[in-house]
SEKOL-923303 format. One record per residue: residue number from 1; residue in three letters; chain; x, y negated, z negated of N, C-alpha, C, CB in turn. Coordinates in Angstrom, 2 decimals. Glycine has a CB too. Example, Ala and Ser with C-alpha at 12.3 -4.5 7.8 and 13.67 -1.06 7.14 Angstrom:
! SEKOL-923303
num->1	residu->ALA	chaine->A	n_c1->13.19	n_c2->5.69	n_c3->-7.80	ca_c1->12.30	ca_c2->4.50	ca_c3->-7.80	c_c1->13.20	c_c2->3.30	c_c3->-7.80	cb_c1->11.31	cb_c2->4.47	cb_c3->-9.05
num->2	residu->SER	chaine->A	n_c1->12.85	n_c2->2.25	n_c3->-7.08	ca_c1->13.67	ca_c2->1.06	ca_c3->-7.14	c_c1->12.90	c_c2->-0.03	c_c3->-7.87	cb_c1->14.08	cb_c2->0.60	cb_c3->-5.72
***
This chain:
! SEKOL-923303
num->1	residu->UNK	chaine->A	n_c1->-28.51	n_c2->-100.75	n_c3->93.30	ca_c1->-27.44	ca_c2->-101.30	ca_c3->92.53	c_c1->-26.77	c_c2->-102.43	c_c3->93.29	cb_c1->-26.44	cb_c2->-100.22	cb_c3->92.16
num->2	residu->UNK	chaine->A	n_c1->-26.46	n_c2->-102.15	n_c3->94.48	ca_c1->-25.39	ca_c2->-102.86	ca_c3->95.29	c_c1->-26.68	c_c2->-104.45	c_c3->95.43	cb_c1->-24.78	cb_c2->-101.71	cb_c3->97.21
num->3	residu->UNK	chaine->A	n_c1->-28.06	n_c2->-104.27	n_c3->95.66	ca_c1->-28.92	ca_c2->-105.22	ca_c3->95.65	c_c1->-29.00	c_c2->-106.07	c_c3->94.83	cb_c1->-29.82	cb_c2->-104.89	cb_c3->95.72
num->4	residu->UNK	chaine->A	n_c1->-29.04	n_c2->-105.42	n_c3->93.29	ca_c1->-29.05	ca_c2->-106.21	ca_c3->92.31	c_c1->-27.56	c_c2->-107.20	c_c3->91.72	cb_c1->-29.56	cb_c2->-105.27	cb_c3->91.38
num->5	residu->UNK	chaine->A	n_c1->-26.52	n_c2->-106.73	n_c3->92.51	ca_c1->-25.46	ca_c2->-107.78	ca_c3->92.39	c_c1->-25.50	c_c2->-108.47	c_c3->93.32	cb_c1->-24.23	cb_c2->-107.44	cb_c3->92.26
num->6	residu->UNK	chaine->A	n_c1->-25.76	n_c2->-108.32	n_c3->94.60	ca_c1->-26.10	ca_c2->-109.50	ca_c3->95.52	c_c1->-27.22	c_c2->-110.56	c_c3->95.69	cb_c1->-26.13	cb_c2->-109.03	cb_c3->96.51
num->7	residu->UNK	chaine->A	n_c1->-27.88	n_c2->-109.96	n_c3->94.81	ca_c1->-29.11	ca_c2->-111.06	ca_c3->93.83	c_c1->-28.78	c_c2->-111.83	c_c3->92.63	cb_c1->-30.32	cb_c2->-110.24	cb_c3->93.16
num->8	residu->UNK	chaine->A	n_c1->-27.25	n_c2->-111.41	n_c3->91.95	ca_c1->-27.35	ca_c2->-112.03	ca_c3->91.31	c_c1->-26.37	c_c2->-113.10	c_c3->91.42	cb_c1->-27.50	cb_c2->-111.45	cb_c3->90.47
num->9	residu->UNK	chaine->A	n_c1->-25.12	n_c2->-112.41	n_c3->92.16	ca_c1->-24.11	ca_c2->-113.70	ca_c3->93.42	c_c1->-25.44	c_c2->-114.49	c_c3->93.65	cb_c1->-23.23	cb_c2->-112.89	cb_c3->95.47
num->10	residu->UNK	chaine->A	n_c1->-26.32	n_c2->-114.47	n_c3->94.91	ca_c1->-27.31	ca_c2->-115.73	ca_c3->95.05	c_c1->-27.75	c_c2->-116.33	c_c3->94.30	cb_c1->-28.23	cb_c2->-115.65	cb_c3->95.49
num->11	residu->UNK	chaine->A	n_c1->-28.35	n_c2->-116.09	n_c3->93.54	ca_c1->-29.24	ca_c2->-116.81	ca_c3->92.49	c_c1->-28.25	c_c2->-117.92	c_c3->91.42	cb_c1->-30.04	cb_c2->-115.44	cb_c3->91.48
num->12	residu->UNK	chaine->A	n_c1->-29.02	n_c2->-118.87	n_c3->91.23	ca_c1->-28.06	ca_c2->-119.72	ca_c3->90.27	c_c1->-28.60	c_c2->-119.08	c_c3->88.85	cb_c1->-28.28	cb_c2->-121.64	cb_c3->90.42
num->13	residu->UNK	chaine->A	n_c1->-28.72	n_c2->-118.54	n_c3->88.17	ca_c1->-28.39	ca_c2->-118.01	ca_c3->86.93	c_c1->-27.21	c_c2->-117.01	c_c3->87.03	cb_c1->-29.60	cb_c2->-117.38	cb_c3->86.36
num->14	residu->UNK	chaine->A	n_c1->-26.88	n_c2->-116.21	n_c3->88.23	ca_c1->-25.76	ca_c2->-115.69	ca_c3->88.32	c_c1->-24.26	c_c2->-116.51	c_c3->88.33	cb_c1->-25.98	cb_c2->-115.04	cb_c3->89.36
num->15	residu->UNK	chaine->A	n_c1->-24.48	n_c2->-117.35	n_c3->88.96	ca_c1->-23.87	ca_c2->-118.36	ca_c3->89.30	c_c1->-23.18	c_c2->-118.95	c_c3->88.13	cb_c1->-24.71	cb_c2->-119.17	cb_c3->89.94
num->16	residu->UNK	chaine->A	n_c1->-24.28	n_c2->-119.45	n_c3->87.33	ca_c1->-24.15	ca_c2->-119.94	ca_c3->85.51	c_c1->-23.42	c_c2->-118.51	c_c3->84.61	cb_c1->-26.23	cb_c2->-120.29	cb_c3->84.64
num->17	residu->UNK	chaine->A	n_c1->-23.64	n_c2->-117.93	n_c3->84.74	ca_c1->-23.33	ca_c2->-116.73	ca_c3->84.21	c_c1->-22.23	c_c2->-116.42	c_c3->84.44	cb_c1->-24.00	cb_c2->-115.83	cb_c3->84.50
num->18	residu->UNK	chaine->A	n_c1->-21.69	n_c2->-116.15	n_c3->85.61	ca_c1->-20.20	ca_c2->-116.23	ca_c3->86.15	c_c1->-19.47	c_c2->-116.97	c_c3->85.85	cb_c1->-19.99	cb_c2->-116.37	cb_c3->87.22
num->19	residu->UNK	chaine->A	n_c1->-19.65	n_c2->-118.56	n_c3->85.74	ca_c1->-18.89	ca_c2->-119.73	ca_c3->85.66	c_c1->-18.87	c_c2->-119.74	c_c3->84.21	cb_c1->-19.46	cb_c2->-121.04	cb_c3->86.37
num->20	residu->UNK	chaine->A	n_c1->-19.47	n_c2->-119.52	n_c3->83.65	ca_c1->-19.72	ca_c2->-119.36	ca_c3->81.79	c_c1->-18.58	c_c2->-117.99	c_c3->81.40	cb_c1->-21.93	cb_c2->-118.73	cb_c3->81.25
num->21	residu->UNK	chaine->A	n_c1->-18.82	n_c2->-117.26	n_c3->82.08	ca_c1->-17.46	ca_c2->-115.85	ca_c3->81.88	c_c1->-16.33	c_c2->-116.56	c_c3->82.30	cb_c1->-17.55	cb_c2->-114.21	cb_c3->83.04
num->22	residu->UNK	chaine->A	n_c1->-15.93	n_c2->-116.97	n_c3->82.64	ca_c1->-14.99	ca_c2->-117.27	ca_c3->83.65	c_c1->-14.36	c_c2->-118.48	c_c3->82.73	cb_c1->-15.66	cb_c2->-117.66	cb_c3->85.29
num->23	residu->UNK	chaine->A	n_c1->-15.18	n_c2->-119.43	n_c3->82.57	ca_c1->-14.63	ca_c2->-120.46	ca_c3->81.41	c_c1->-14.38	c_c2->-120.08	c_c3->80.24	cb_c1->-15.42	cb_c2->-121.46	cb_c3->81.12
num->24	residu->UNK	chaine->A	n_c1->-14.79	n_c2->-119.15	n_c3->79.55	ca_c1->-14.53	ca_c2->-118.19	ca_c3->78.40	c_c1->-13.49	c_c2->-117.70	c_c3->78.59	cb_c1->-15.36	cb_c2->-117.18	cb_c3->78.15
num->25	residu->UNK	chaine->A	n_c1->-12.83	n_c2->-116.97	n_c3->79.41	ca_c1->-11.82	ca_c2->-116.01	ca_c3->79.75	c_c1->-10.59	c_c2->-117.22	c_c3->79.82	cb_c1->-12.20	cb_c2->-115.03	cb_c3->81.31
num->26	residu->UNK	chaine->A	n_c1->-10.77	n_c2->-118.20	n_c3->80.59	ca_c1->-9.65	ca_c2->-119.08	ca_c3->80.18	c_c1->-9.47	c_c2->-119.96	c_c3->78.99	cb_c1->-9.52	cb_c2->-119.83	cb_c3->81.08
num->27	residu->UNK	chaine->A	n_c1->-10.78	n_c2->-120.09	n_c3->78.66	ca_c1->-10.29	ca_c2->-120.79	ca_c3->77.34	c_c1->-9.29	c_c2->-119.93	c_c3->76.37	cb_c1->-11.62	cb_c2->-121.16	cb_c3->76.45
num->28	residu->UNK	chaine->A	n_c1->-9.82	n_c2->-118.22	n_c3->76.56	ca_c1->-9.04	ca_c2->-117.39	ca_c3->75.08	c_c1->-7.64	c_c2->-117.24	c_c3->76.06	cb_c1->-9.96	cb_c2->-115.34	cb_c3->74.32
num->29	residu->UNK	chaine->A	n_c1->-7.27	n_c2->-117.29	n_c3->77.31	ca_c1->-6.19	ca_c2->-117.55	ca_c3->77.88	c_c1->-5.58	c_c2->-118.62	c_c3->77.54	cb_c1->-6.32	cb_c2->-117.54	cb_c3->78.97
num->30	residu->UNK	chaine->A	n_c1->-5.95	n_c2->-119.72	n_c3->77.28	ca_c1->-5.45	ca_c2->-120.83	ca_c3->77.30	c_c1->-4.80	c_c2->-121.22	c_c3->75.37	cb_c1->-6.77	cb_c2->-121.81	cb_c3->78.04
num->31	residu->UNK	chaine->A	n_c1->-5.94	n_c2->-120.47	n_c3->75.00	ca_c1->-5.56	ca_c2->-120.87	ca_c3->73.38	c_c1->-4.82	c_c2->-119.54	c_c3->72.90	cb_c1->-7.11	cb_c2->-121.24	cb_c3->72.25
num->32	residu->UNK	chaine->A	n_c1->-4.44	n_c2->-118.34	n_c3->73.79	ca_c1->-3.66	ca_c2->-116.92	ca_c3->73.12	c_c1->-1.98	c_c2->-117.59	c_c3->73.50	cb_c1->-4.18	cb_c2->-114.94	cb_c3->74.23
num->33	residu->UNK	chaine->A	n_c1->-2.38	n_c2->-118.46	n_c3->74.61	ca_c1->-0.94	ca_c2->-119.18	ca_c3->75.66	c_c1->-0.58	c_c2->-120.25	c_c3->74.83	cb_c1->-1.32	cb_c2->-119.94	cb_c3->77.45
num->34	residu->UNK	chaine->A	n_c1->-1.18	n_c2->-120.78	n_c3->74.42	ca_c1->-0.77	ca_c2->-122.21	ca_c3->73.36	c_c1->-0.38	c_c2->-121.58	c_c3->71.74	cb_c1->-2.51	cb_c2->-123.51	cb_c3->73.16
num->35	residu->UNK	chaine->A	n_c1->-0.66	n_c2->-120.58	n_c3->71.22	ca_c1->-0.70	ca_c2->-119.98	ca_c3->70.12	c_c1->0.87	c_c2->-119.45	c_c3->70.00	cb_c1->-1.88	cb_c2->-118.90	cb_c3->70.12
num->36	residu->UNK	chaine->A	n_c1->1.19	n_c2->-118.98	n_c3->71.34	ca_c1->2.29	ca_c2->-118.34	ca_c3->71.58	c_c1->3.81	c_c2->-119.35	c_c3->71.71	cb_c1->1.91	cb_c2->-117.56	cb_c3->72.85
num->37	residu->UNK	chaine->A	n_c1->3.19	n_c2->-119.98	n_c3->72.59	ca_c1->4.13	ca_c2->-121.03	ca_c3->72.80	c_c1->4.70	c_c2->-121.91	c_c3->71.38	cb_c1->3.37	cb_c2->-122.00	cb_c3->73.81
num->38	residu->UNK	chaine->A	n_c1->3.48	n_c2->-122.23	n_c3->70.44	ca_c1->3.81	ca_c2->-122.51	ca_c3->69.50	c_c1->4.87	c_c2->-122.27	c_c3->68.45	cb_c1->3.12	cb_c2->-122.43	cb_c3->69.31
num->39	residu->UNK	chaine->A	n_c1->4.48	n_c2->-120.89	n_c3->68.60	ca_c1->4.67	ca_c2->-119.64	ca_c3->67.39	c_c1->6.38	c_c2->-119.64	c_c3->67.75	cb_c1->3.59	cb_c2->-117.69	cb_c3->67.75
num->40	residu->UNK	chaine->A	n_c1->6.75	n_c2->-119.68	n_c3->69.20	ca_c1->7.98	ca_c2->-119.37	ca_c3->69.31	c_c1->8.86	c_c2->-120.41	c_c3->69.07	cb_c1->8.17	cb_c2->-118.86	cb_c3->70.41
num->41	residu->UNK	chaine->A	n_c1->7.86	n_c2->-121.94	n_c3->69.73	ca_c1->8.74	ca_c2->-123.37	ca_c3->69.14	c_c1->9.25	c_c2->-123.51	c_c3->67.32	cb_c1->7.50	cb_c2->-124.86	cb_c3->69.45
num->42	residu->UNK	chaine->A	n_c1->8.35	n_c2->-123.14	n_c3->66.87	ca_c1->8.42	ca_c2->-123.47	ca_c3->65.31	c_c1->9.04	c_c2->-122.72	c_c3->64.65	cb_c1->7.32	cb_c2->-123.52	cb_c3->64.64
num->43	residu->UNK	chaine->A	n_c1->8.70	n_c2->-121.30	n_c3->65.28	ca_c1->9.21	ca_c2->-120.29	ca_c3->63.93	c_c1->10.70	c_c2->-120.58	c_c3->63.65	cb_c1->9.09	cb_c2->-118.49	cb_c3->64.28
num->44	residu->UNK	chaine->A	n_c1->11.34	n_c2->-120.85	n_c3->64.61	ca_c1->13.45	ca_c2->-121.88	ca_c3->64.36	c_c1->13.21	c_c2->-122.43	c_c3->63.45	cb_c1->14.33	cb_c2->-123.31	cb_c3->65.52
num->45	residu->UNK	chaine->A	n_c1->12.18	n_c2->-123.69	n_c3->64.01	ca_c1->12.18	ca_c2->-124.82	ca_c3->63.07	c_c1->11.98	c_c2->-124.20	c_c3->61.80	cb_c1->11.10	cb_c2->-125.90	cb_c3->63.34
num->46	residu->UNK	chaine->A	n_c1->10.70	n_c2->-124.05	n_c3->61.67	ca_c1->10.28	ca_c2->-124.00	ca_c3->60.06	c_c1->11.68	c_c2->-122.48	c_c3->59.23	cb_c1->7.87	cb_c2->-123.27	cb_c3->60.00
num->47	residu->UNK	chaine->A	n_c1->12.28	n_c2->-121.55	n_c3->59.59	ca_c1->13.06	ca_c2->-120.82	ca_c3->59.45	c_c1->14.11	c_c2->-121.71	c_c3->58.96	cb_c1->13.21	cb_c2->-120.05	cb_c3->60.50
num->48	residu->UNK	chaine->A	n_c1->14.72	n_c2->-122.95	n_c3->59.84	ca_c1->15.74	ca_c2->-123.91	ca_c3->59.26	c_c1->15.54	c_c2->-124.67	c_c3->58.04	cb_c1->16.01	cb_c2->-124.85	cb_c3->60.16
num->49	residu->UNK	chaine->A	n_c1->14.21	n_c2->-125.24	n_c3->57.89	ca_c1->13.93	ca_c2->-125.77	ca_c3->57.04	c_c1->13.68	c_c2->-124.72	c_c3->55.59	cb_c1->12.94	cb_c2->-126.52	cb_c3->57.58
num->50	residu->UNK	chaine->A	n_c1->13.47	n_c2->-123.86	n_c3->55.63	ca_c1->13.41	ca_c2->-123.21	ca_c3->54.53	c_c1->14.65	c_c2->-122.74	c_c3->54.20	cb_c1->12.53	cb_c2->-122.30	cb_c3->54.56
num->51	residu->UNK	chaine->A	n_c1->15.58	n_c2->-122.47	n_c3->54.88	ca_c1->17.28	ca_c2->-122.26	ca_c3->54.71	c_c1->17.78	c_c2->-123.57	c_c3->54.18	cb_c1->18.17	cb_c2->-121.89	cb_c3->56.27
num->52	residu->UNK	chaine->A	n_c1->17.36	n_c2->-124.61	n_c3->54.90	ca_c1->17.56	ca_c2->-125.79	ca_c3->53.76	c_c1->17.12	c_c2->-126.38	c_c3->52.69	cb_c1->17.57	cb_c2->-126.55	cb_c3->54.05
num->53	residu->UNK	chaine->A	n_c1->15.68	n_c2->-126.00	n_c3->52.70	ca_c1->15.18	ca_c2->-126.10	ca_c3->51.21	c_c1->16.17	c_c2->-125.11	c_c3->50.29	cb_c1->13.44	cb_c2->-125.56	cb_c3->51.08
num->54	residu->UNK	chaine->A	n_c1->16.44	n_c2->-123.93	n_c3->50.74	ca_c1->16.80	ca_c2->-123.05	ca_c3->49.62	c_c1->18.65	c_c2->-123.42	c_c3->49.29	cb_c1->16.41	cb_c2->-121.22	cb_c3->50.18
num->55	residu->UNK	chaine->A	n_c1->18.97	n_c2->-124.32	n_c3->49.96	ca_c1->20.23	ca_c2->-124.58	ca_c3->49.82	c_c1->20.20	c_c2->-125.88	c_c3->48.71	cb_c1->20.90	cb_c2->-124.85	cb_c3->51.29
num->56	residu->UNK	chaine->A	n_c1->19.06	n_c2->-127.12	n_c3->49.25	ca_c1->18.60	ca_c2->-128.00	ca_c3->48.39	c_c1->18.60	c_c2->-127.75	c_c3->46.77	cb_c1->17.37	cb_c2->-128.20	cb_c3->48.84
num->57	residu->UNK	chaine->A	n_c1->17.72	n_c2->-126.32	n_c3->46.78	ca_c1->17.34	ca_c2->-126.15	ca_c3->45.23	c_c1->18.20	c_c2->-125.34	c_c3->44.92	cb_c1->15.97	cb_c2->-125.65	cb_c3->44.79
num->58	residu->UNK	chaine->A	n_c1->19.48	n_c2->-125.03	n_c3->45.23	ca_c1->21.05	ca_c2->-124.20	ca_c3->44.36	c_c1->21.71	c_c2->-126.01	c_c3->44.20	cb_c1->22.59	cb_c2->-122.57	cb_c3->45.92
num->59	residu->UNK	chaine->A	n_c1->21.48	n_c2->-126.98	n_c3->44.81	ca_c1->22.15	ca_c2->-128.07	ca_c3->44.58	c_c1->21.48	c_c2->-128.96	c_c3->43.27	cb_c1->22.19	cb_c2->-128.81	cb_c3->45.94
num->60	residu->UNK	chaine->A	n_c1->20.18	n_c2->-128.49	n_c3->43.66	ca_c1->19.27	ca_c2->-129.73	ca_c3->42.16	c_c1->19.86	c_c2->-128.19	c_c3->40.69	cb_c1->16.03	cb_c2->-129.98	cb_c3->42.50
num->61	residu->UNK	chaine->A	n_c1->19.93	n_c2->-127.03	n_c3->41.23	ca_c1->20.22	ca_c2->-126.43	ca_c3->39.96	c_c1->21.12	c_c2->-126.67	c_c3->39.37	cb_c1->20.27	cb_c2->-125.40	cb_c3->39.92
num->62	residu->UNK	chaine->A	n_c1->22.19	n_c2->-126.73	n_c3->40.23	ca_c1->23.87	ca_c2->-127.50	ca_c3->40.15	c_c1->24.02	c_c2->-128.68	c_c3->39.82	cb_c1->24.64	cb_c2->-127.61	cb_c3->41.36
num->63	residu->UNK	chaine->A	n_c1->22.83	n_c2->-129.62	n_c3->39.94	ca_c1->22.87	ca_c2->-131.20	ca_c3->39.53	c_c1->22.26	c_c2->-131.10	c_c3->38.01	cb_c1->21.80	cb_c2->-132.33	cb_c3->40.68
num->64	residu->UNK	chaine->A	n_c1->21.46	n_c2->-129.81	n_c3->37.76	ca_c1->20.87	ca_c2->-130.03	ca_c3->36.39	c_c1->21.79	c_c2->-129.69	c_c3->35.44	cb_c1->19.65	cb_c2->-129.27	cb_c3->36.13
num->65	residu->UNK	chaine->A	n_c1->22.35	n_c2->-128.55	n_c3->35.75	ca_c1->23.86	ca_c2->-128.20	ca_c3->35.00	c_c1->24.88	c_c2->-129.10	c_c3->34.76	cb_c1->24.60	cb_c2->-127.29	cb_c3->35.71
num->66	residu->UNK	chaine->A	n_c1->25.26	n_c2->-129.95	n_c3->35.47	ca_c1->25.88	ca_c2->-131.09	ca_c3->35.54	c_c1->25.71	c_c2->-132.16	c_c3->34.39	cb_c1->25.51	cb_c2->-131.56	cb_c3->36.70
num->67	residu->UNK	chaine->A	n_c1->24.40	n_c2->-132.49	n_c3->34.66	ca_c1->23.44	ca_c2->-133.17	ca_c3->33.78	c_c1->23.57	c_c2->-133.07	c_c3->32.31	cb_c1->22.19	cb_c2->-132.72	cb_c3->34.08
num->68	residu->UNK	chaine->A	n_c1->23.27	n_c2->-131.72	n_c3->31.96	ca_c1->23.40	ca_c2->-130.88	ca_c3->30.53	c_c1->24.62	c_c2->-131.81	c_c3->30.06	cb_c1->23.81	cb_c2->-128.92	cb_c3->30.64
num->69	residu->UNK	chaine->A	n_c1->25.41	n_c2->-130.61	n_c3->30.89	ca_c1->26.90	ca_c2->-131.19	ca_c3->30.56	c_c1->27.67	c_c2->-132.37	c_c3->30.00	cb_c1->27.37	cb_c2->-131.21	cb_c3->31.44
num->70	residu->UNK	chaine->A	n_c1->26.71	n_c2->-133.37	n_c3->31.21	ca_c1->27.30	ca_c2->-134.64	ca_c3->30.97	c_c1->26.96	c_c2->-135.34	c_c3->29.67	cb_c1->26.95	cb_c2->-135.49	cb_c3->32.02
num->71	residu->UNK	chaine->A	n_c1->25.54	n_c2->-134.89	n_c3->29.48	ca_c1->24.53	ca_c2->-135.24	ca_c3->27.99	c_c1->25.68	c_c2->-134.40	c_c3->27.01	cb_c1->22.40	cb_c2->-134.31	cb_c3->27.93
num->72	residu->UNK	chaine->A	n_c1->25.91	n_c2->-133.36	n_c3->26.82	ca_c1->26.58	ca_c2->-132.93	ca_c3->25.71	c_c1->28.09	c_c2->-133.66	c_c3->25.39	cb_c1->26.69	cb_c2->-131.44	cb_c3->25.91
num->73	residu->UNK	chaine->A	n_c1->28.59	n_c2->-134.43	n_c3->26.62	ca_c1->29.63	ca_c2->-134.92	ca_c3->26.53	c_c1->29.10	c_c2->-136.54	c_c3->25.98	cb_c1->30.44	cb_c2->-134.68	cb_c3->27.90
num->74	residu->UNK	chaine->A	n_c1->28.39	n_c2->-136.98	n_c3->26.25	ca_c1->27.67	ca_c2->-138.22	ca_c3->25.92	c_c1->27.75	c_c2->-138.11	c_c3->24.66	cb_c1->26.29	cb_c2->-138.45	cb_c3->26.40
num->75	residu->UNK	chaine->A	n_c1->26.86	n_c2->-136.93	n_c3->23.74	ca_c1->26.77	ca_c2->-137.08	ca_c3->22.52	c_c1->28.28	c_c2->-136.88	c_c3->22.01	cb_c1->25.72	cb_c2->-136.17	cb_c3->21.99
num->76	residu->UNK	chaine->A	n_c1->29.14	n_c2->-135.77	n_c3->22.15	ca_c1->30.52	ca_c2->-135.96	ca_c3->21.80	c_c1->31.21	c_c2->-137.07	c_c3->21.40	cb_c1->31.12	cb_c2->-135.66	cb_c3->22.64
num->77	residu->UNK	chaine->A	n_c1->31.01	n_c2->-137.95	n_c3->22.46	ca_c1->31.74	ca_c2->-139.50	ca_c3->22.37	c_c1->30.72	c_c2->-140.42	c_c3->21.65	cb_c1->32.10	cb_c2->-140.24	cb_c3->24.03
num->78	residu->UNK	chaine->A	n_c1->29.37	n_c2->-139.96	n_c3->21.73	ca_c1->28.67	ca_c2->-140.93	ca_c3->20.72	c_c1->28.80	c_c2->-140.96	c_c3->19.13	cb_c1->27.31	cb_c2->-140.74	cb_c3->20.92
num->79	residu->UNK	chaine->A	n_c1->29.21	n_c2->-139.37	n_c3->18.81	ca_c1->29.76	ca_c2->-139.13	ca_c3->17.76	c_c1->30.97	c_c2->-139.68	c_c3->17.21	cb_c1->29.84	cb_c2->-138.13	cb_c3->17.80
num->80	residu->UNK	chaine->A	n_c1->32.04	n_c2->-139.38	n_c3->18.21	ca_c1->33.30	ca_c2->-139.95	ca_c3->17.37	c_c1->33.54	c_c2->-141.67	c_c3->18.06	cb_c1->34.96	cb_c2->-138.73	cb_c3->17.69
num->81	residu->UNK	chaine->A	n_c1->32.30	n_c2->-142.32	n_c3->18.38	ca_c1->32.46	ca_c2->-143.76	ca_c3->18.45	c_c1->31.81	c_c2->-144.11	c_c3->17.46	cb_c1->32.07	cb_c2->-144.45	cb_c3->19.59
num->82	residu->UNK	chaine->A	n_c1->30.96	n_c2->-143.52	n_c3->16.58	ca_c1->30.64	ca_c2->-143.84	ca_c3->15.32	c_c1->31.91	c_c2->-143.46	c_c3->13.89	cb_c1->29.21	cb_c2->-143.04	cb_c3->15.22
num->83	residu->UNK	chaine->A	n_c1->32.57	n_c2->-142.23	n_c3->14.17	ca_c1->33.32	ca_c2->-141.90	ca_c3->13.11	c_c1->33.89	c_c2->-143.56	c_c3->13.76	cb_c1->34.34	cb_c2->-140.18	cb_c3->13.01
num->84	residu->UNK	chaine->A	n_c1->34.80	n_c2->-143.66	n_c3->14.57	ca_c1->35.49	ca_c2->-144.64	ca_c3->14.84	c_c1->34.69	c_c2->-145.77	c_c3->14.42	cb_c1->35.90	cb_c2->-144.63	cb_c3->16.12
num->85	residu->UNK	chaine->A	n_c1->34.19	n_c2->-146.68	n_c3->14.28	ca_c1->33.57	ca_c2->-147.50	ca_c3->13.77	c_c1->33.51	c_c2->-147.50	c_c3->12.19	cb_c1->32.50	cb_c2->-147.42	cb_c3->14.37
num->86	residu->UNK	chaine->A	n_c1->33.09	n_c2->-146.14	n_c3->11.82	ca_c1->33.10	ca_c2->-145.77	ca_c3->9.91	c_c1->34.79	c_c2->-146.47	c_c3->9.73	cb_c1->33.02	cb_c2->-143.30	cb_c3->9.28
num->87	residu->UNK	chaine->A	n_c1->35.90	n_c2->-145.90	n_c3->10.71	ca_c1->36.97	ca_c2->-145.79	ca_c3->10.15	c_c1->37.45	c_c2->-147.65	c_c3->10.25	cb_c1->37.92	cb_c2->-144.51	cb_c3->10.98
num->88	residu->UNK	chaine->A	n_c1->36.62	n_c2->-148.35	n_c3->11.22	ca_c1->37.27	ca_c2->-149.55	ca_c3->11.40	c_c1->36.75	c_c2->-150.32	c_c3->10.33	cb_c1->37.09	cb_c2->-150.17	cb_c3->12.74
num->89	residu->UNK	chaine->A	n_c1->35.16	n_c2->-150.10	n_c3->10.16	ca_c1->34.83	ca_c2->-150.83	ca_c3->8.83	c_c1->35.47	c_c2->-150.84	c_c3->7.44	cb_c1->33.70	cb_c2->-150.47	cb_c3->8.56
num->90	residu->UNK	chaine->A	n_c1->35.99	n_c2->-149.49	n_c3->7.17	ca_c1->36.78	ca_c2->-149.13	ca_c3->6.35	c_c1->38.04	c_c2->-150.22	c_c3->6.24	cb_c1->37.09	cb_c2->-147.77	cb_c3->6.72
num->91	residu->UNK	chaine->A	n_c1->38.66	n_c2->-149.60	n_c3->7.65	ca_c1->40.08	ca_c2->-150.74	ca_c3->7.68	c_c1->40.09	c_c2->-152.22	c_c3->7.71	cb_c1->40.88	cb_c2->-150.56	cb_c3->8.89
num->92	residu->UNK	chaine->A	n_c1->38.79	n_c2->-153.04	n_c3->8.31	ca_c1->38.05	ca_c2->-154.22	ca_c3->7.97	c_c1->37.84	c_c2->-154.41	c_c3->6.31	cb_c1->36.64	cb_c2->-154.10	cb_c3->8.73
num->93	residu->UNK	chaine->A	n_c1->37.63	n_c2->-153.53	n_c3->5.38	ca_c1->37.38	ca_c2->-153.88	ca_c3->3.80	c_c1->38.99	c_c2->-153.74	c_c3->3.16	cb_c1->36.10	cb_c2->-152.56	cb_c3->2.95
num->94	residu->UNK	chaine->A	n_c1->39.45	n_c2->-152.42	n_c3->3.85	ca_c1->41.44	ca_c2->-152.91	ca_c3->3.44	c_c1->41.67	c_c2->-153.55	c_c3->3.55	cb_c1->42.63	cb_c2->-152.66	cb_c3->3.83
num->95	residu->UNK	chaine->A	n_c1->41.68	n_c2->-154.32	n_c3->4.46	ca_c1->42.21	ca_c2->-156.07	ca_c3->5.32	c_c1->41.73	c_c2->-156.58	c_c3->4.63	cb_c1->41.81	cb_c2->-156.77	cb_c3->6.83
num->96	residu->UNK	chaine->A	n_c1->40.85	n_c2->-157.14	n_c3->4.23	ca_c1->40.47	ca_c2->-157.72	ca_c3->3.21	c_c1->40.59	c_c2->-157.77	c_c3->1.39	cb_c1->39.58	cb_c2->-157.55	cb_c3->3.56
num->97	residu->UNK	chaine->A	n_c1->40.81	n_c2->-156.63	n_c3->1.45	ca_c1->41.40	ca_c2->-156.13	ca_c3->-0.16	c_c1->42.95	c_c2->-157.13	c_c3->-0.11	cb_c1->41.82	cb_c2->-153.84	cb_c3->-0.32
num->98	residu->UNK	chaine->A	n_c1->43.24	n_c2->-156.57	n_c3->0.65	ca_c1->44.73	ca_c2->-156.73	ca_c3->0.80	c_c1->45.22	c_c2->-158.80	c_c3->1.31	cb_c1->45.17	cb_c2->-155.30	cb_c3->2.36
num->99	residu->UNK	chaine->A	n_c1->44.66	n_c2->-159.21	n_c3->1.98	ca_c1->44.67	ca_c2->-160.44	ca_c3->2.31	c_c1->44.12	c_c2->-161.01	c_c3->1.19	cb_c1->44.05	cb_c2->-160.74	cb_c3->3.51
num->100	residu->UNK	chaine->A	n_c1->43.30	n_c2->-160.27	n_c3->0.57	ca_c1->42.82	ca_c2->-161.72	ca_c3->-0.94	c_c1->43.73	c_c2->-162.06	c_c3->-1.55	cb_c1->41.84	cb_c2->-161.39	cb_c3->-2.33
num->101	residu->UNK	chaine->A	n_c1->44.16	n_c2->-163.31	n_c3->-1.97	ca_c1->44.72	ca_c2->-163.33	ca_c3->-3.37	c_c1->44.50	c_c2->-162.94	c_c3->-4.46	cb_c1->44.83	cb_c2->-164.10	cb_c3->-3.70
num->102	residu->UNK	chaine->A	n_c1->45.49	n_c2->-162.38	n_c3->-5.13	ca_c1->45.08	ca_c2->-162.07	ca_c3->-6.42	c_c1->45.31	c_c2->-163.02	c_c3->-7.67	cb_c1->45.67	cb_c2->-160.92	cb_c3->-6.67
num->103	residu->UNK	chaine->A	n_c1->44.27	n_c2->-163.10	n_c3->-8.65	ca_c1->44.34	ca_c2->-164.16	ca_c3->-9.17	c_c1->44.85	c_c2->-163.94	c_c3->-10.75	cb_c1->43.07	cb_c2->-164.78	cb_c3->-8.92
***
């Protein structure tokens, strides 16, 4: 036993073999370490940003309500700027009744 690992320390396929484990082992070190690091930078971030998206969309709900509103008030006044108009044309044909001479 003890032979066959000191044959395989010598030999360059051991050698390759080792250095091939060994580069493996740090790579999943290196990318479990970067995964982590990540995970802890962002998760704030992206956590803030979704607290502000969700604050965003109570404000566009609040802007659509608004909206409604303002449209129903639009038509209100579009309405009685037409009665108003019926009533001026009206008082435009009195004025005129009334300014003619009569003959």
């Amino acid at each position: 036993m003890t032979q066959t690992l000191i044959f395989l320390v010598q030999s360059v396929t051991g050698a390759v073999i080792t250095i091939v484990g060994l580069l493996l082992v740090a790579a999943i070190i290196g990318y479990f370490s970067a995964w982590f690091y990540a995970k802890s930078i962002y998760t704030p971030v992206i956590k803030g940003l979704e607290t502000d998206k969700a604050q965003l969309q109570k404000e566009v709900a609040g802007l659509k309500d608004d909206i409604s509103k303002l449209n129903s008030r639009v038509e209100k006044l579009s309405s009685q700027m037409a009665d108003l108009e019926k009533d001026i044309a009206a008082k435009d044909k009195e004025i005129k009744k009334l300014t003619k001479p009569e003959k």
